[in-house]
N, C-alpha and C positions, 0 to 999 in steps of 0.2 A: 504494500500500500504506500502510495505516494506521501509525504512531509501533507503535504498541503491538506489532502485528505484526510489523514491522522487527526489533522487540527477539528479540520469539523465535525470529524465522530467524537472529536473529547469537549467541542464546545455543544454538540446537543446531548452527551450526557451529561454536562453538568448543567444544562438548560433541564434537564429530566429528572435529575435532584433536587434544582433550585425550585422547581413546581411542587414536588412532594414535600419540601420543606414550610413554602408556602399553604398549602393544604393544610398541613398540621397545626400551623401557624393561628391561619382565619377557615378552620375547620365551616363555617356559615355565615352569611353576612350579617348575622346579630352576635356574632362569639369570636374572641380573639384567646389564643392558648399560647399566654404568656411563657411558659413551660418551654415551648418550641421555640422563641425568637433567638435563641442563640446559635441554634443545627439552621434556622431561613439563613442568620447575618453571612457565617461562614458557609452555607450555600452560595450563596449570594455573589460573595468574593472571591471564590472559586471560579464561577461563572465568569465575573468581571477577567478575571487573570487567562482563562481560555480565549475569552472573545478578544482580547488584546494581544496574546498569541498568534492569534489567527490573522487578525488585522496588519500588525506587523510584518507576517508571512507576505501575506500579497501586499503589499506597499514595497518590502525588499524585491521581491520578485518579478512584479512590473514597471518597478521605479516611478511610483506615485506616491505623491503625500496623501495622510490619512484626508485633508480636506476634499482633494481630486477624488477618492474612495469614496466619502458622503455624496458628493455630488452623485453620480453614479446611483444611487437609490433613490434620487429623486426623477420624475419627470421630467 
């Protein structure tokens, strides 16, 4: 499996974590389980740390800045 690809399989499992974290979290939209906001934060950051892995990857790779990258998602 390609660098590149890696990245994505580890930035949507931790997008797959970060959701089960959140579940746990706001188990319903009247109930918050305080108990869990520590396992969402460092979900969370994990996450953050993937997507910026990834980001990096292709910005090195096709010689664009992350702003050229944004643009690209827009219309």
């Amino acid at each position: 499996m390609s660098e590149g690809r890696q990245l994505v399989a580890q930035v949507r499992e931790a997008a797959r974590r970060h959701s089960a974290s959140w579940e746990a979290l706001v188990p319903s939209s009247f109930r918050v389980n305080l108990d869990a906001e520590a396992a969402e934060e460092e979900a969370y950051a994990e996450m953050a740390l993937a997507k910026r892995a990834l980001r990096d990857h292709i910005c090195e790779v096709y010689g664009i800045s992350i702003r050229e990258l944004s643009s690209l998602a827009m219309p």
